[in-house]
C-alpha positions in Angstrom: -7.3 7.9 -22.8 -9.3 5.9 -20.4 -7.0 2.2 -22.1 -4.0 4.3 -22.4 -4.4 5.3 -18.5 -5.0 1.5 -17.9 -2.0 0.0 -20.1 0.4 1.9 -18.6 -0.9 2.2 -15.1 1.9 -0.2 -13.3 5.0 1.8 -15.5 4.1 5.2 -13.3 5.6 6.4 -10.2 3.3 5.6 -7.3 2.2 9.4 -6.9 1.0 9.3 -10.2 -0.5 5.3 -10.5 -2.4 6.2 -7.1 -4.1 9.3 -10.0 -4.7 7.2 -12.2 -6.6 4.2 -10.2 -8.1 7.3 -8.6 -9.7 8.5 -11.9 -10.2 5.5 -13.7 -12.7 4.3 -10.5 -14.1 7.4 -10.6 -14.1 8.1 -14.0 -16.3 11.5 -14.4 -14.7 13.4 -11.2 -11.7 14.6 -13.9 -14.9 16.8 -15.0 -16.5 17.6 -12.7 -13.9 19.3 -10.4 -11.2 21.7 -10.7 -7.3 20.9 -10.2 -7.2 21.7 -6.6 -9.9 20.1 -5.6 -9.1 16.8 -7.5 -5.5 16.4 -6.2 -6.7 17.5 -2.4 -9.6 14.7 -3.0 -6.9 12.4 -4.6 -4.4 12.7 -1.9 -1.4 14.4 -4.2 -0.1 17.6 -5.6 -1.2 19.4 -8.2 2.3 19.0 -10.1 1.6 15.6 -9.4 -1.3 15.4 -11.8 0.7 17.4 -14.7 3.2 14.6 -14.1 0.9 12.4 -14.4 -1.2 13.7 -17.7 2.7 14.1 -19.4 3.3 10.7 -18.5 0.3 9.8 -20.8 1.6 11.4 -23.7 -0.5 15.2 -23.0 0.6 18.2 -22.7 -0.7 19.0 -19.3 -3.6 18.0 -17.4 -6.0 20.3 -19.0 -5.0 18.5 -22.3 -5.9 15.1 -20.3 -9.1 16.2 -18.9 -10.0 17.5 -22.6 -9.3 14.1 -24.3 -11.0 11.9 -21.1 -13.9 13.9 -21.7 -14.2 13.4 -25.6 -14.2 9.9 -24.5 -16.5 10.0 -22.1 -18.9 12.6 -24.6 -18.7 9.9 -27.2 -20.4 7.4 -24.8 -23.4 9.4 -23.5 -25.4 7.9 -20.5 -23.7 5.7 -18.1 -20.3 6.5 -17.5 -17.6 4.8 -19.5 -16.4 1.2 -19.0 -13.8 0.9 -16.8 -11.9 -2.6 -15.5 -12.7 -0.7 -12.1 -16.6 -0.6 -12.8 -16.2 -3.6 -14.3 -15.2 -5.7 -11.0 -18.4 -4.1 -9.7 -21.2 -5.5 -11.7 -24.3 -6.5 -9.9 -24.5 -9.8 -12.3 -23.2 -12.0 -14.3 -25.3 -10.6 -17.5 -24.1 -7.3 -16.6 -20.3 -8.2 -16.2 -20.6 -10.5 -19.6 -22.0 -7.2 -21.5 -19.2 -4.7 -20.2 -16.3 -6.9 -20.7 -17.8 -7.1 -24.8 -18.7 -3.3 -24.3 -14.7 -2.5 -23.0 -13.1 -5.1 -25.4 -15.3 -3.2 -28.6 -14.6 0.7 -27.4 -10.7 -0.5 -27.0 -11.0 -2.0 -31.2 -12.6 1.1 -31.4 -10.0 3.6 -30.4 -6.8 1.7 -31.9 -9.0 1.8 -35.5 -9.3 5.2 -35.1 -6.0 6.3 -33.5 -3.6 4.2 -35.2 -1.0 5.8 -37.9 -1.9 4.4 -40.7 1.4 5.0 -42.4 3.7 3.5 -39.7 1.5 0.2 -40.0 1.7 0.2 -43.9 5.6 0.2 -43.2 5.2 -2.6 -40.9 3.5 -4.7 -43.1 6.2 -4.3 -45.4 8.9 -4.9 -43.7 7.3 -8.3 -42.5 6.6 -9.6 -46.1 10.0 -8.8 -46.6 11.7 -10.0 -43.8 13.7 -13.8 -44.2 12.9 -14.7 -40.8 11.0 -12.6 -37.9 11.7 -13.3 -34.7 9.6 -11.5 -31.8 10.5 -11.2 -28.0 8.4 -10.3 -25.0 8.8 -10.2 -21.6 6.4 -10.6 -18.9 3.0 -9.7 -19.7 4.4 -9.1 -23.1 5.5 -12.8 -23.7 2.0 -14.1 -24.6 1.0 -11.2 -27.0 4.8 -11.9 -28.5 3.8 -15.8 -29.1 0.2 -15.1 -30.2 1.6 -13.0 -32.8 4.2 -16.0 -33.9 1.2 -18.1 -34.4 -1.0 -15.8 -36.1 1.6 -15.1 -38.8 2.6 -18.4 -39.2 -1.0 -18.7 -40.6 -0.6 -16.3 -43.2 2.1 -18.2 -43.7 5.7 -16.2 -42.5 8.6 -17.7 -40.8 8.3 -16.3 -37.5 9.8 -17.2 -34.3 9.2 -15.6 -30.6 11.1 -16.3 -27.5 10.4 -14.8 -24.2 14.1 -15.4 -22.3 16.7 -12.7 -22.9 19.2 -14.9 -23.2 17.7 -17.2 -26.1 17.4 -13.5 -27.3 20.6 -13.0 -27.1 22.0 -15.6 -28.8 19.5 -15.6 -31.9 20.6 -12.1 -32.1 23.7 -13.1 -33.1 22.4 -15.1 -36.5 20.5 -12.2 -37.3 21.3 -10.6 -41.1 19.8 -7.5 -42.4 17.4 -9.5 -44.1 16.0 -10.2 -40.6 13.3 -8.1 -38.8 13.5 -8.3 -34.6 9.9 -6.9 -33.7 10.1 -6.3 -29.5 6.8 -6.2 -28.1 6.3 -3.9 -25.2 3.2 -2.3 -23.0 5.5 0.2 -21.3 8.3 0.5 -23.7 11.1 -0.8 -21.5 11.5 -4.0 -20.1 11.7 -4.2 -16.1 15.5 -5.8 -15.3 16.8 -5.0 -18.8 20.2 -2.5 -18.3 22.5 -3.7 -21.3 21.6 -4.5 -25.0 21.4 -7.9 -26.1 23.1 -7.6 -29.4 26.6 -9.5 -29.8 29.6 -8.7 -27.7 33.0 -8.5 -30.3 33.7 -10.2 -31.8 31.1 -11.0 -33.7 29.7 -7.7 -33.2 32.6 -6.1 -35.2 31.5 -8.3 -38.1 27.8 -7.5 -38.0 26.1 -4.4 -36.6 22.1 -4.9 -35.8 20.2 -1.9 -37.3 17.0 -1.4 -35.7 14.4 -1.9 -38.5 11.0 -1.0 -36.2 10.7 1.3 -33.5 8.6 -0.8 -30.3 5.6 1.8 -28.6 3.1 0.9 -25.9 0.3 -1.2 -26.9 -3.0 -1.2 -25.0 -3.7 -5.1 -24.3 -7.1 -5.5 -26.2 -5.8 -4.3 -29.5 -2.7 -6.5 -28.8 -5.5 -9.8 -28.8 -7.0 -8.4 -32.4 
């Protein structure tokens, strides 16, 4: 919860990003305090922070503050790594040992949270695929062109572009043999208001199916 909270920090309303900078530099007041008194500490409404915790994918805030504190239960001691903590270490030795320490709990979460069945069915669908072309935007552009490189290795004929417009018209050579992998922190990209699939007429000859459904990433496990 603590990555989650920082991936999608900037996709938030501002009432609820200024609840989650809040908590992630003070990372054990979500436990230590009851509703009230967080939001009055934090500055908000209490609907505000249920807002907030359904924004992260729970089902309220008590469903938040239960899963922030199995996270910070699993790391007993100091309190849990957080980019906030981290821009306050007191040396360089102790800034080099939380950004390994944050890197290795983020591996550590996406190991044990990821659905194992959905990435069997990506994996597929790549060794499958004729050609795989990936797009990114913004912060998503240099995960999106690490990934080209990485599976070129393997090898597979992959492709990324970051523009919408080269998008666009690659999207129009696209067969169903193709597999269009859009990578995205947030799951919508900022400026985007129309599809980029063909306009008629070629797209009364050929009708894109989606073939893999995008969800946020958290940025370390992108880099893995």
């Amino acid at each position: 919860m603590l990555n989650r909270t920082q991936t999608l920090l900037d996709a938030l309303s501002p009432a609820e990003r200024r609840v989650g900078a809040w908590l992630l530099a003070h990372p054990q007041a979500a436990l230590a305090q009851d509703t009230r008194t967080l939001a009055a500490q934090i500055g908000v409404s209490q609907p505000t922070l249920v807002r907030f915790a359904r924004s992260l994918g729970c089902a309220g805030f008590d469903d938040f503050r239960l899963q922030w504190a199995r996270e910070s239960g699993a790391a007993p001691g100091p309190a849990p790594v957080t980019l906030a903590t981290l821009a306050t270490s007191p040396s360089l030795d102790a800034l080099c040992r939380g950004v390994f320490d944050f890197s290795l709990q983020a591996l550590a979460q996406v190991r044990d949270r990821i659905d194992r069945r959905a990435l069997a069915q990506a994996v597929q669908r790549l060794d499958e695929a004729r050609r795989i072309v990936l797009h990114g935007q913004g912060n998503a552009a240099p995960v999106a062109a690490e990934a080209q490189r990485r599976l070129q290795r393997v090898p597979l004929p992959a492709l990324a572009c970051a523009e919408a417009e080269a998008l666009a018209a690659m999207a129009q050579a696209l067969s169903r043999e193709d597999l269009l992998v859009l990578v995205s922190h947030a799951g919508r990209a900022p400026g985007r208001r129309r599809p980029c699939w063909p306009s008629p007429p070629a797209a009364r000859r050929w009708r894109p199916r989606p073939r893999w459904r995008c969800v946020p990433t958290c940025p370390t496990a992108a880099t893995r």
